[in-house]
mmJSON file of the N, C-alpha and C atoms, coordinates in Angstrom:
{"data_MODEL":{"atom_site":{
"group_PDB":["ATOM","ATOM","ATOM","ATOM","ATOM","ATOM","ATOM","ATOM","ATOM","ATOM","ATOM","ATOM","ATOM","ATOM","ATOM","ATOM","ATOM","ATOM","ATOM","ATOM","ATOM","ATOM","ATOM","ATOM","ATOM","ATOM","ATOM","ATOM","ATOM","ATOM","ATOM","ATOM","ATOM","ATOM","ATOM","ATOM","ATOM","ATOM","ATOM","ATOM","ATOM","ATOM","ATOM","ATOM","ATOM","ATOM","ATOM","ATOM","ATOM","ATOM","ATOM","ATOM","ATOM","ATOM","ATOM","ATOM","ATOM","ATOM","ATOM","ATOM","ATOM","ATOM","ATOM","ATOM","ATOM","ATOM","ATOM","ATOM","ATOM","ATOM","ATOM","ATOM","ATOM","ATOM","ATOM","ATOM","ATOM","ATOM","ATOM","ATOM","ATOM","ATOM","ATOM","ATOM","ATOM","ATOM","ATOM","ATOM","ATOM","ATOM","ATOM","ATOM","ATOM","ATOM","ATOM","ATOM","ATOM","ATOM","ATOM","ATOM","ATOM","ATOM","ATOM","ATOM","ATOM","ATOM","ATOM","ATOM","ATOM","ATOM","ATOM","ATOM","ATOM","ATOM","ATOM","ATOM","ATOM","ATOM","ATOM","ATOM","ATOM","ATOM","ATOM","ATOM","ATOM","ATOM","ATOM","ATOM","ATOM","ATOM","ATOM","ATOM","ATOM","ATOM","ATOM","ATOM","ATOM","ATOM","ATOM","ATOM","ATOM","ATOM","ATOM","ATOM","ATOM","ATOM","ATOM","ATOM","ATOM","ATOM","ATOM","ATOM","ATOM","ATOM","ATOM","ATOM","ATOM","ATOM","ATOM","ATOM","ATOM","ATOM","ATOM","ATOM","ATOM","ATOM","ATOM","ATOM","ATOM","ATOM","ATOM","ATOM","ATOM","ATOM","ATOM","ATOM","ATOM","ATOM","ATOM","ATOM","ATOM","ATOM","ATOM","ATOM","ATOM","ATOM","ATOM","ATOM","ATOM","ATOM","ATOM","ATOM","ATOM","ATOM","ATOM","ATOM","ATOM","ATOM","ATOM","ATOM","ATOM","ATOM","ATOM","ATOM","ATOM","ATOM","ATOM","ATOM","ATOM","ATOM","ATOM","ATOM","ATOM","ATOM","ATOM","ATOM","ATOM","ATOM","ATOM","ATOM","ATOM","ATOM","ATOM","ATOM","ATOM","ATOM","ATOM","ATOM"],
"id":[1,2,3,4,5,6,7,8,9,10,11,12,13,14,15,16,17,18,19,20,21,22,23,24,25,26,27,28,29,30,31,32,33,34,35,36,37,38,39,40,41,42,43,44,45,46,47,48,49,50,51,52,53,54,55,56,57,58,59,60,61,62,63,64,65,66,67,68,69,70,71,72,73,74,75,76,77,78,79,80,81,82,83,84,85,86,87,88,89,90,91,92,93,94,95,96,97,98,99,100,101,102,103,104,105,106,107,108,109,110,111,112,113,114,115,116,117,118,119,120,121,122,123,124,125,126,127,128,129,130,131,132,133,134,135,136,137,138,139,140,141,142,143,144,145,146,147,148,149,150,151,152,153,154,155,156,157,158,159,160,161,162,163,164,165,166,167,168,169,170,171,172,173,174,175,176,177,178,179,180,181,182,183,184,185,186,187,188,189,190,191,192,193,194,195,196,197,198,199,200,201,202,203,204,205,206,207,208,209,210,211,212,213,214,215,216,217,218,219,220,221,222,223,224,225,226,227,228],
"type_symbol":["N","C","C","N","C","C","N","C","C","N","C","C","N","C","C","N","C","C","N","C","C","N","C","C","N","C","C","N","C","C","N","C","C","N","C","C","N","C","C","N","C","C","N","C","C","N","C","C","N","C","C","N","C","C","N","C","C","N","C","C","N","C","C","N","C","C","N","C","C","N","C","C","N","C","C","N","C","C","N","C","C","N","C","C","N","C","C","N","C","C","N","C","C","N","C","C","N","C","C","N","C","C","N","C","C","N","C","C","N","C","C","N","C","C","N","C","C","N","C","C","N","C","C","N","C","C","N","C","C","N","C","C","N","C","C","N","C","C","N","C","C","N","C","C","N","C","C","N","C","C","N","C","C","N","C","C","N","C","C","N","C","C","N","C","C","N","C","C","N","C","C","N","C","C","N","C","C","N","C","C","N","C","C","N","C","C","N","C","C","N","C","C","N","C","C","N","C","C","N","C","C","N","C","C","N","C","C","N","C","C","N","C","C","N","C","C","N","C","C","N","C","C","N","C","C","N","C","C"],
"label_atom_id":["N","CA","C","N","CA","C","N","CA","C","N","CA","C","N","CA","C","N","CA","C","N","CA","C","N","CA","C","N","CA","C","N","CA","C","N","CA","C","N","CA","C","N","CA","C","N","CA","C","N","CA","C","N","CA","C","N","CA","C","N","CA","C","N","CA","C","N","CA","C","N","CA","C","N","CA","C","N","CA","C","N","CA","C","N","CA","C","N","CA","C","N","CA","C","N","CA","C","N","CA","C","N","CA","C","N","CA","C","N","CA","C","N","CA","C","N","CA","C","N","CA","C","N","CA","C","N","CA","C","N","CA","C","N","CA","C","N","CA","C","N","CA","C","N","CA","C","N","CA","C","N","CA","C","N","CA","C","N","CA","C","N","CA","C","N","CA","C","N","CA","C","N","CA","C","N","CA","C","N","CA","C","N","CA","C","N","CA","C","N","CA","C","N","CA","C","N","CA","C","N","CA","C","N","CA","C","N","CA","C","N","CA","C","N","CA","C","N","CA","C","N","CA","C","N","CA","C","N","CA","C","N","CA","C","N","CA","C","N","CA","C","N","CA","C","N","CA","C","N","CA","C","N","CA","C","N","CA","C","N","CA","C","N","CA","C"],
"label_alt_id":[null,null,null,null,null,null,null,null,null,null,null,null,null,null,null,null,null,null,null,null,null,null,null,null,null,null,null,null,null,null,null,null,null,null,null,null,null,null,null,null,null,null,null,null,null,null,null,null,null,null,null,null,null,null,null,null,null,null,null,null,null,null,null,null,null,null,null,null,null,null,null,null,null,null,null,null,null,null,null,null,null,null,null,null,null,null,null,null,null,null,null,null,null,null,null,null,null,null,null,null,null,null,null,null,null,null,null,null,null,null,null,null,null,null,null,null,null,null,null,null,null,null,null,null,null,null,null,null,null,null,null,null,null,null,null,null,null,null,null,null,null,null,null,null,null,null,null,null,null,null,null,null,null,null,null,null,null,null,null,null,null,null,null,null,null,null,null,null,null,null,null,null,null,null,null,null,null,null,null,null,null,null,null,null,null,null,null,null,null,null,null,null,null,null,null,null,null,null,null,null,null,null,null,null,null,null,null,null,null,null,null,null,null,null,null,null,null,null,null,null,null,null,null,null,null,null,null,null],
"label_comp_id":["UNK","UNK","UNK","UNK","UNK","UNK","UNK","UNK","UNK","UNK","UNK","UNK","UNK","UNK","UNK","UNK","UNK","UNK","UNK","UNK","UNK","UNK","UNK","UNK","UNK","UNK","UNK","UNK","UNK","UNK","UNK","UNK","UNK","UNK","UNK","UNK","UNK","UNK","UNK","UNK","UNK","UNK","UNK","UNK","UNK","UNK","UNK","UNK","UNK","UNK","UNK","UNK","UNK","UNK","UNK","UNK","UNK","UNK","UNK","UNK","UNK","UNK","UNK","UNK","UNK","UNK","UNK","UNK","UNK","UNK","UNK","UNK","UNK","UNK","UNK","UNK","UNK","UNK","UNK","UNK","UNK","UNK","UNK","UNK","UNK","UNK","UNK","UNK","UNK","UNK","UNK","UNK","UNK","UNK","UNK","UNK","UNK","UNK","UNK","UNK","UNK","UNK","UNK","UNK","UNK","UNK","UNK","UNK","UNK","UNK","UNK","UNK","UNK","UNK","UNK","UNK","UNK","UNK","UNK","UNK","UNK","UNK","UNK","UNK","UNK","UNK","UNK","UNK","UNK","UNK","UNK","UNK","UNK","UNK","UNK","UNK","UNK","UNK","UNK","UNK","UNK","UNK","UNK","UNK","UNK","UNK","UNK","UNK","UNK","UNK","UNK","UNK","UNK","UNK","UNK","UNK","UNK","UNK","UNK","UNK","UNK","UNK","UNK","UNK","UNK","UNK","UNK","UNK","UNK","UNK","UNK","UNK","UNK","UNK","UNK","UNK","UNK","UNK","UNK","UNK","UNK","UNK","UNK","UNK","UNK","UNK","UNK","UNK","UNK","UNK","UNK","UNK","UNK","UNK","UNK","UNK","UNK","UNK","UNK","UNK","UNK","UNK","UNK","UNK","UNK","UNK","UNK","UNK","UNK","UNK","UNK","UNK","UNK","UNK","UNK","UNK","UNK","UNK","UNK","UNK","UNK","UNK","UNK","UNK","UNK","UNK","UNK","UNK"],
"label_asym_id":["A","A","A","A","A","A","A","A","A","A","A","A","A","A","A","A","A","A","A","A","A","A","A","A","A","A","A","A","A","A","A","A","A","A","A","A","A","A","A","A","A","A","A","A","A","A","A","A","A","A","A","A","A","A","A","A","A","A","A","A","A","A","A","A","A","A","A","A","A","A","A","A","A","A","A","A","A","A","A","A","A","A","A","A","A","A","A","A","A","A","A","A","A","A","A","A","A","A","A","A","A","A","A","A","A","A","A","A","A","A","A","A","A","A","A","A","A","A","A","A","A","A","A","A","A","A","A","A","A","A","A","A","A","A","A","A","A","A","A","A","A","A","A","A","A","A","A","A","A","A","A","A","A","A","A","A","A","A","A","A","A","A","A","A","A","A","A","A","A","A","A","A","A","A","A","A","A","A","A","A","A","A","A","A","A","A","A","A","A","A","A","A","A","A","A","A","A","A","A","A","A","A","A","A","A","A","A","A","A","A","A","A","A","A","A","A","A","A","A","A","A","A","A","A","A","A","A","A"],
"label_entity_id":["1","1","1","1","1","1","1","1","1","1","1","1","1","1","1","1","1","1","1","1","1","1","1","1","1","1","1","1","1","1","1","1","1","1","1","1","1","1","1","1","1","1","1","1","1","1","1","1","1","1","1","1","1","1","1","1","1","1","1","1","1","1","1","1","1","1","1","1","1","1","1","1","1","1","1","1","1","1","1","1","1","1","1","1","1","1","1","1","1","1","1","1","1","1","1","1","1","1","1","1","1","1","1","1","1","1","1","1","1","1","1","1","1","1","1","1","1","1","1","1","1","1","1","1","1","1","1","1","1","1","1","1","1","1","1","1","1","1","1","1","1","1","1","1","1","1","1","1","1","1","1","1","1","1","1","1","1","1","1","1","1","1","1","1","1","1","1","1","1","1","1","1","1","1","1","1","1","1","1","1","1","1","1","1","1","1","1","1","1","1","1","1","1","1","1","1","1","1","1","1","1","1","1","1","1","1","1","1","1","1","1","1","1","1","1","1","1","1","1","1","1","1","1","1","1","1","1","1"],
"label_seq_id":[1,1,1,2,2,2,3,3,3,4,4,4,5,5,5,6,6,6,7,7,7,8,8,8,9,9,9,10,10,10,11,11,11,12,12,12,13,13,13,14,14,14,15,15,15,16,16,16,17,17,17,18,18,18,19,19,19,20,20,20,21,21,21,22,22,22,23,23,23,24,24,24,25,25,25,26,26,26,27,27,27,28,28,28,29,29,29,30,30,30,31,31,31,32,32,32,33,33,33,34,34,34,35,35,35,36,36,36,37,37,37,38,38,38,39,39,39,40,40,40,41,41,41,42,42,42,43,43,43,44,44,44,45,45,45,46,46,46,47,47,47,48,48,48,49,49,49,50,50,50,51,51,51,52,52,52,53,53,53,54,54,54,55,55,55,56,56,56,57,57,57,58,58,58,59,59,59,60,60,60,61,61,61,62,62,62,63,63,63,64,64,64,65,65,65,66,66,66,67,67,67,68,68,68,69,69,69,70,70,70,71,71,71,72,72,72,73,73,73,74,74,74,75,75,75,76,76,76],
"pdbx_PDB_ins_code":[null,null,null,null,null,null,null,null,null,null,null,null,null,null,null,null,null,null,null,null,null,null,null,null,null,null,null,null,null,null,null,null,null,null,null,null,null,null,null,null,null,null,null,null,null,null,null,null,null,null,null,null,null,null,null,null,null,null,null,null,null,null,null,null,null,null,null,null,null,null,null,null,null,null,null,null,null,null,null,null,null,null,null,null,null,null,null,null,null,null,null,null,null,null,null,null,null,null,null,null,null,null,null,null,null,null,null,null,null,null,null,null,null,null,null,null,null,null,null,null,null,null,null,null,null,null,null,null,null,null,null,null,null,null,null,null,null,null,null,null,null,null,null,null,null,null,null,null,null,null,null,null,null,null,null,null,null,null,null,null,null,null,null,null,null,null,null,null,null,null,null,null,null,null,null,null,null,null,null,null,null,null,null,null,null,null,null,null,null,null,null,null,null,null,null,null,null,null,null,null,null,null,null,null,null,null,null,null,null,null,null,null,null,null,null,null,null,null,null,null,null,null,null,null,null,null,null,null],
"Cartn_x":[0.843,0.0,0.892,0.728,1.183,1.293,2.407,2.491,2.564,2.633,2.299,3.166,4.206,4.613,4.334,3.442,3.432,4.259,4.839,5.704,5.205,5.468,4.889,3.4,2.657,1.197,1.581,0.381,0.365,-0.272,0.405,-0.271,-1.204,-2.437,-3.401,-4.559,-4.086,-4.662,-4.222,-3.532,-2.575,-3.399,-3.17,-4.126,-5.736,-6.478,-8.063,-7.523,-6.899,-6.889,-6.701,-5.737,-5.322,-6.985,-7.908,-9.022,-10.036,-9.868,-10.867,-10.668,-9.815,-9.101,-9.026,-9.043,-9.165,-11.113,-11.938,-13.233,-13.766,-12.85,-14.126,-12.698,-11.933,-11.462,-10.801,-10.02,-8.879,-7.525,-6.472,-5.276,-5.04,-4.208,-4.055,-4.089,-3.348,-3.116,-4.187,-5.168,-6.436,-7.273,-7.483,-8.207,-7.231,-6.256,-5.94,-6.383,-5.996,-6.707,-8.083,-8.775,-10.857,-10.581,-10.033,-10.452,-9.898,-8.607,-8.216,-8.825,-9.699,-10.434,-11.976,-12.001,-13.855,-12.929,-12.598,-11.513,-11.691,-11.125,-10.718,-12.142,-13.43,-14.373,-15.588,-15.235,-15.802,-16.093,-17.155,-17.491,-17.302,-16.555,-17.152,-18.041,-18.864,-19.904,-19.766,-20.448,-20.836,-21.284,-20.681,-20.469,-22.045,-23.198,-24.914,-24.631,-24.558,-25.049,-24.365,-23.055,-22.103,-23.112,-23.387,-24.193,-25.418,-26.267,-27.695,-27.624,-26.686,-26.399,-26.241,-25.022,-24.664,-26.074,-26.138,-27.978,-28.798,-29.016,-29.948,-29.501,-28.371,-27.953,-27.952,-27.622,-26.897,-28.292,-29.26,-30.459,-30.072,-30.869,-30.58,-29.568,-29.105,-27.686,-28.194,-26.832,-26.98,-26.488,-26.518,-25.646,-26.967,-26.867,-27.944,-27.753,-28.768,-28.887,-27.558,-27.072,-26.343,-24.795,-24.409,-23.125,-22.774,-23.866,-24.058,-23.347,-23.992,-24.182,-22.303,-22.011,-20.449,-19.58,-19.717,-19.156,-19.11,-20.058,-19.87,-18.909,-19.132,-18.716,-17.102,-16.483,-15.314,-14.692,-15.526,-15.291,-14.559,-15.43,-14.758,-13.225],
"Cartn_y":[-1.172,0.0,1.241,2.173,3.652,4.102,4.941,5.614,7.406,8.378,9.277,10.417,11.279,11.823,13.432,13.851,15.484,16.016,17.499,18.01,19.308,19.87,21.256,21.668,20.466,20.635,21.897,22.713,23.306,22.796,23.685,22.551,22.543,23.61,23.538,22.575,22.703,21.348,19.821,19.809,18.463,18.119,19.369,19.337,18.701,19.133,19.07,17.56,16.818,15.544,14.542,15.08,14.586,14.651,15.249,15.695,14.937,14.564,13.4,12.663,12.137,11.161,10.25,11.079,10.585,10.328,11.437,11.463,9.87,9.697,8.808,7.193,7.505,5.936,5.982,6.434,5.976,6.44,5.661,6.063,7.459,7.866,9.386,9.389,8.261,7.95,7.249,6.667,6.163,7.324,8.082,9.445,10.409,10.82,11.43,10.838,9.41,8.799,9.016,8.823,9.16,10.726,11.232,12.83,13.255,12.908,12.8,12.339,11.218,10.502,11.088,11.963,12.923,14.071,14.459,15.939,15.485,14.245,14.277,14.249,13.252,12.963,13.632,15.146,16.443,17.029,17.137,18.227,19.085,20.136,21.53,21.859,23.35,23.346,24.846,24.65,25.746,27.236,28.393,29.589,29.129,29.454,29.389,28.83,27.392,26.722,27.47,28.14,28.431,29.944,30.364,31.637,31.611,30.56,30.708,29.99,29.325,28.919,30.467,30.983,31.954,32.84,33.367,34.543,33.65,32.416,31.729,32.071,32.09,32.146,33.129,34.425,35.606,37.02,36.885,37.149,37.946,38.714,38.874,39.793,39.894,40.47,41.646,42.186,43.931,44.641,43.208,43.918,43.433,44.173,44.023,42.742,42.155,41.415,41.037,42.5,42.904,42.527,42.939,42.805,41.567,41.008,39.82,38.479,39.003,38.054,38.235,39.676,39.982,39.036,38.801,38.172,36.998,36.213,35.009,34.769,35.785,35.51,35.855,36.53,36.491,35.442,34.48,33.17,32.276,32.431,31.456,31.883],
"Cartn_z":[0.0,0.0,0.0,-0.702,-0.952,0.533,0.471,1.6,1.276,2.49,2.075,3.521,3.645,4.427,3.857,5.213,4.912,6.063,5.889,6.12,6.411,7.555,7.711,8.166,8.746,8.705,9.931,10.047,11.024,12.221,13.513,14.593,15.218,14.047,14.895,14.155,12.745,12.241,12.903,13.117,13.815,15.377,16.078,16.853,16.743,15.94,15.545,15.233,14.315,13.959,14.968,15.95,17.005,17.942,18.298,18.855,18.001,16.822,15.85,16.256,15.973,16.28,18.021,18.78,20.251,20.46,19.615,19.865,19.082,17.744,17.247,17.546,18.09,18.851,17.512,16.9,16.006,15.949,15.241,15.173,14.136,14.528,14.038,12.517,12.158,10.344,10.116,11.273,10.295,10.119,10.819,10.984,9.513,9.642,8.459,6.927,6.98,5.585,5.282,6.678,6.687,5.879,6.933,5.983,4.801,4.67,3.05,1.792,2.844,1.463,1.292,2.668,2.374,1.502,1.68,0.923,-0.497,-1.117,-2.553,-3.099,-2.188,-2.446,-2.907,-1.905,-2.085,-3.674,-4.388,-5.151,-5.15,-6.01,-5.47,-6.033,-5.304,-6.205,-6.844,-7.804,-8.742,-8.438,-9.065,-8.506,-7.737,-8.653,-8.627,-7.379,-6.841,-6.032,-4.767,-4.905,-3.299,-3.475,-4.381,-3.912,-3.778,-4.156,-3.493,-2.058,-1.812,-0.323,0.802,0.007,0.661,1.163,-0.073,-0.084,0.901,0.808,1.607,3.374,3.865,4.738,4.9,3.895,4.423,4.485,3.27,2.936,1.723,1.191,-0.398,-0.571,-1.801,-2.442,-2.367,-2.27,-2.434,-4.134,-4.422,-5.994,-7.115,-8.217,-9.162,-10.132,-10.659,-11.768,-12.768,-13.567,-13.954,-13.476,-12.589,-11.638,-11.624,-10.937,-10.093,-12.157,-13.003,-14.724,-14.505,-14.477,-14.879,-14.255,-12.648,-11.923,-11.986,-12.6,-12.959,-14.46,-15.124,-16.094,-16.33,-15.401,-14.755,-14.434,-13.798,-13.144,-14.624,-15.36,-16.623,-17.492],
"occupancy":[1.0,1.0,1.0,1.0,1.0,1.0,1.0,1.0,1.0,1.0,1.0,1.0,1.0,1.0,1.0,1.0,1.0,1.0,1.0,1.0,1.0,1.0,1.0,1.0,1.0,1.0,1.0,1.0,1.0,1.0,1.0,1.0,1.0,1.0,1.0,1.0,1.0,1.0,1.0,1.0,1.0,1.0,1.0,1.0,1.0,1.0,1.0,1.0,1.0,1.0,1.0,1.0,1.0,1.0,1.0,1.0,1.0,1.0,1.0,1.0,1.0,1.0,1.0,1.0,1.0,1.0,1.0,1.0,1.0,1.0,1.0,1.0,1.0,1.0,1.0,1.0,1.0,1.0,1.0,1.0,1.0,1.0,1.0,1.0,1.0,1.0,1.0,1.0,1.0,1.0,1.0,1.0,1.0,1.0,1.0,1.0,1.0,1.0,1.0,1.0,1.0,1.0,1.0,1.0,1.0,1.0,1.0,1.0,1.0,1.0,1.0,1.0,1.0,1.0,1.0,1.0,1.0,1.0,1.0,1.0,1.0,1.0,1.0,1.0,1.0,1.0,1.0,1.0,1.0,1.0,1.0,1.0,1.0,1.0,1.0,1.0,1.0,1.0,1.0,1.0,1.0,1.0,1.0,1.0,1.0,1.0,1.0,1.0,1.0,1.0,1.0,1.0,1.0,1.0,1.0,1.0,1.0,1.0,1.0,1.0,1.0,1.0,1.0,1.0,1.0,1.0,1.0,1.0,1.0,1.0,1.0,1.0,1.0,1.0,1.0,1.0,1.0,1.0,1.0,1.0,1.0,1.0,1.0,1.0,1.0,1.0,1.0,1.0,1.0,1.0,1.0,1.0,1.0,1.0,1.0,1.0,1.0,1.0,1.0,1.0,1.0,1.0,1.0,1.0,1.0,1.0,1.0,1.0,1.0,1.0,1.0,1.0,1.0,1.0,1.0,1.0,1.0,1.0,1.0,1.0,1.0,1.0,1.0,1.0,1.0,1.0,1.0,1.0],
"B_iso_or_equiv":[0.0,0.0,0.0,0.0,0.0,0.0,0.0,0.0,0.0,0.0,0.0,0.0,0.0,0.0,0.0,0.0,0.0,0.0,0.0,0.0,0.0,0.0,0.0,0.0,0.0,0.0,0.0,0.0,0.0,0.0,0.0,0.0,0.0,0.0,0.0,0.0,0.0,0.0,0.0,0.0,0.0,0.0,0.0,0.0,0.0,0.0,0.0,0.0,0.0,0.0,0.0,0.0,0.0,0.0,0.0,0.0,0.0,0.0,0.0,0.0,0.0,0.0,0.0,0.0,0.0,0.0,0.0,0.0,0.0,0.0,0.0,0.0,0.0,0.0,0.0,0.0,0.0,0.0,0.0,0.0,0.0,0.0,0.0,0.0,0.0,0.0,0.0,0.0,0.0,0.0,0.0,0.0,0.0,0.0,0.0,0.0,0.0,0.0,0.0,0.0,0.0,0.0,0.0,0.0,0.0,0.0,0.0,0.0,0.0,0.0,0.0,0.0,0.0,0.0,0.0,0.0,0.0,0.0,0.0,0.0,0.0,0.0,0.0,0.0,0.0,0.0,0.0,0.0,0.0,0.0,0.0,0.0,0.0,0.0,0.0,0.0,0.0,0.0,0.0,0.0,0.0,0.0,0.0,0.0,0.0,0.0,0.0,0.0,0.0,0.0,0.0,0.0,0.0,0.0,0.0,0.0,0.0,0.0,0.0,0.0,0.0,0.0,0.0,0.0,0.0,0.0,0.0,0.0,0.0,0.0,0.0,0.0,0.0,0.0,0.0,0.0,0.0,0.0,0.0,0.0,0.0,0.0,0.0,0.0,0.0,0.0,0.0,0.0,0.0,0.0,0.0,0.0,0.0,0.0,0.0,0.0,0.0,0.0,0.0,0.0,0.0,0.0,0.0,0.0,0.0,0.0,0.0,0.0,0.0,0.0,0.0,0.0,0.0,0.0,0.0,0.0,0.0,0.0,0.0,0.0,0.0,0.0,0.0,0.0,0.0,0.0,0.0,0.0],
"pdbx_formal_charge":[null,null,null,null,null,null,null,null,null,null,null,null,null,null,null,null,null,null,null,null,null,null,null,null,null,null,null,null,null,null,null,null,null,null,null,null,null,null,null,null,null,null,null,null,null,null,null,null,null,null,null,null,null,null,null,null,null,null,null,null,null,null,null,null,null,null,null,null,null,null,null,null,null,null,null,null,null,null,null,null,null,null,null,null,null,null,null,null,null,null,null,null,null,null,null,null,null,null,null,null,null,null,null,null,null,null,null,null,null,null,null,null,null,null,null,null,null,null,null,null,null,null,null,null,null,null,null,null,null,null,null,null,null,null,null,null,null,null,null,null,null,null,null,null,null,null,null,null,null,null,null,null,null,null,null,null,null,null,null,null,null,null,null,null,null,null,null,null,null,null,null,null,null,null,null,null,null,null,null,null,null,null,null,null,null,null,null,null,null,null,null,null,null,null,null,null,null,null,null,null,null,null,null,null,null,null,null,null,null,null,null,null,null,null,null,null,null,null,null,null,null,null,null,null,null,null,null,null],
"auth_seq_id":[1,1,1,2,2,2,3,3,3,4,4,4,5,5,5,6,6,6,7,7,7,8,8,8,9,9,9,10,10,10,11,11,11,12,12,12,13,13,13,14,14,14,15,15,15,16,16,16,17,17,17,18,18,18,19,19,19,20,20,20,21,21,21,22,22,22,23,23,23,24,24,24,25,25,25,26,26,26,27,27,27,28,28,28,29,29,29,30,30,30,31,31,31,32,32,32,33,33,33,34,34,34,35,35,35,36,36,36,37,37,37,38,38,38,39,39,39,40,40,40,41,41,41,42,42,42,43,43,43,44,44,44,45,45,45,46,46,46,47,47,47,48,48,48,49,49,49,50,50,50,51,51,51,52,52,52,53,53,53,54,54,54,55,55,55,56,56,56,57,57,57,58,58,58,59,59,59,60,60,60,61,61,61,62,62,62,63,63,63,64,64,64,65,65,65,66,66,66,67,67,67,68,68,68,69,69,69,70,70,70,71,71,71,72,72,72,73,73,73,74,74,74,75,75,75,76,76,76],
"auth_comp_id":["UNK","UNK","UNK","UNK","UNK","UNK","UNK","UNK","UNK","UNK","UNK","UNK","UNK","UNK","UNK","UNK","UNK","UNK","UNK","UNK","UNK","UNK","UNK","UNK","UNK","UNK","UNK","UNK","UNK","UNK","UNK","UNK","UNK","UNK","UNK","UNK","UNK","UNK","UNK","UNK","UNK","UNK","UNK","UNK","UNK","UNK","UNK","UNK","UNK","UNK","UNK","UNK","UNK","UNK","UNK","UNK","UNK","UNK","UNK","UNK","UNK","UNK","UNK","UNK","UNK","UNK","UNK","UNK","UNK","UNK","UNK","UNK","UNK","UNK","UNK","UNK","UNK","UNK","UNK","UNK","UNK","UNK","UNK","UNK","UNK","UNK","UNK","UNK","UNK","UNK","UNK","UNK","UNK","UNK","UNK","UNK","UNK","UNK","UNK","UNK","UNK","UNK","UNK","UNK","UNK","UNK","UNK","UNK","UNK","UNK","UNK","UNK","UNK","UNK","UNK","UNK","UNK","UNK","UNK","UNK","UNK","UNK","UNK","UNK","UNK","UNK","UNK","UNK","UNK","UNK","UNK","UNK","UNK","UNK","UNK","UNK","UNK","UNK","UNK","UNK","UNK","UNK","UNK","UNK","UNK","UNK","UNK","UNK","UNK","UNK","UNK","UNK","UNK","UNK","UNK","UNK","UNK","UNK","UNK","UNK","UNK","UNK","UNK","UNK","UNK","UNK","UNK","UNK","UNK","UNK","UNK","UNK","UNK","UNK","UNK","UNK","UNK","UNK","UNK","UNK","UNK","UNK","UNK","UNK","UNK","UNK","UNK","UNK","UNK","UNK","UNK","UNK","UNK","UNK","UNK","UNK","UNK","UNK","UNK","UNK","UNK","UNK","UNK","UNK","UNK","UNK","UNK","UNK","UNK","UNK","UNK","UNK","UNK","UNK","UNK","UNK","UNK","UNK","UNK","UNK","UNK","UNK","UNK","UNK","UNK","UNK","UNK","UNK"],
"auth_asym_id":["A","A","A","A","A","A","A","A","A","A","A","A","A","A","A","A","A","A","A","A","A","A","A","A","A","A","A","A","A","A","A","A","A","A","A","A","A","A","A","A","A","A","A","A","A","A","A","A","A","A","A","A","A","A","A","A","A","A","A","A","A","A","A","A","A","A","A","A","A","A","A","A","A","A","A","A","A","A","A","A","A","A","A","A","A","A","A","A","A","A","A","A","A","A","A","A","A","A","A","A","A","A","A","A","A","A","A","A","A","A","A","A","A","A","A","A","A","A","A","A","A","A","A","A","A","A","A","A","A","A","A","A","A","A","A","A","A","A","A","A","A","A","A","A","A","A","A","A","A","A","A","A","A","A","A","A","A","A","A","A","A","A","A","A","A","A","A","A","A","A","A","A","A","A","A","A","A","A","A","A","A","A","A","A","A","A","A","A","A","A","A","A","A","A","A","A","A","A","A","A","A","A","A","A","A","A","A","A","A","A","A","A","A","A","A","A","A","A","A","A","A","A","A","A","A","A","A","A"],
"auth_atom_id":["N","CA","C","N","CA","C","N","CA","C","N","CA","C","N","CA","C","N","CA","C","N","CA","C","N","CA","C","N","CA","C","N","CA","C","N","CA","C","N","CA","C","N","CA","C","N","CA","C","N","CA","C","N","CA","C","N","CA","C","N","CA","C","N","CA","C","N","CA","C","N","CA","C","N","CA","C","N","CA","C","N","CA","C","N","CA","C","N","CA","C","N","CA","C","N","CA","C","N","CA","C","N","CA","C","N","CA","C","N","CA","C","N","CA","C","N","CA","C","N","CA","C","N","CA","C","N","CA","C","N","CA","C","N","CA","C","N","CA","C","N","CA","C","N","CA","C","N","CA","C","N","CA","C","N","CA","C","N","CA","C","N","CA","C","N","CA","C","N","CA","C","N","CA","C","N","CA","C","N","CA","C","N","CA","C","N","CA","C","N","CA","C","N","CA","C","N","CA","C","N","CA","C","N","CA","C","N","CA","C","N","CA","C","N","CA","C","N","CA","C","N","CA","C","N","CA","C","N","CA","C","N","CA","C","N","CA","C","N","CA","C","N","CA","C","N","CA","C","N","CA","C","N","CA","C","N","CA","C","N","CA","C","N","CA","C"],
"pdbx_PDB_model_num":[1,1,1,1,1,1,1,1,1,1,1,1,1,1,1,1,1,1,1,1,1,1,1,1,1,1,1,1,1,1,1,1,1,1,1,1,1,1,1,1,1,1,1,1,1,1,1,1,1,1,1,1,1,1,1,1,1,1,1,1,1,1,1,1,1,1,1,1,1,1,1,1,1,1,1,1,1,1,1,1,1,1,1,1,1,1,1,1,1,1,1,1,1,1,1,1,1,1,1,1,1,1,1,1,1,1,1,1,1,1,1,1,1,1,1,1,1,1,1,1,1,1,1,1,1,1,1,1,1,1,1,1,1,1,1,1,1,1,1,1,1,1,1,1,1,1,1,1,1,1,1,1,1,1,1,1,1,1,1,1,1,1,1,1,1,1,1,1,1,1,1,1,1,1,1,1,1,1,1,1,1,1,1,1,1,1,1,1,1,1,1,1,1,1,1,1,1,1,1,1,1,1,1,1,1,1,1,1,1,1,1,1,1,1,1,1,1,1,1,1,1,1,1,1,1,1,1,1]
}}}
């Protein structure tokens, strides 16, 4: 099986893994592989979808119709 050495994590991520890791009863490298493998697994999503999340949460935009077309179209 592949192996994998990172270098430099910071220690407050190290920390939190270390704190997974003690909460759900696993070894530190089984806990890093779990979340490495939700990470790659992850979608991202689409300008649309992270901004009607956002607006949903945040309540409606302050920028017009207009703005709002440009900014996406920036994105590409």
């Amino acid at each position: 099986m592949p192996a994998l050495t990172l270098k430099g994590i910071p220690e407050e991520v190290m920390d939190r893994i270390r704190e997974l890791a003690d909460t759900e009863r696993r070894s530190l490298n089984q806990q890093a592989i779990l979340l490495l493998g939700r990470a790659v697994a992850e979608q991202p999503d689409s300008f649309g979808t992270a901004y009607r999340r956002f607006r949903k949460q945040r309540g409606p935009s302050p920028l017009d119709a207009d703005t709002l077309d440009s900014l996406r179209d920036e994105e590409t």
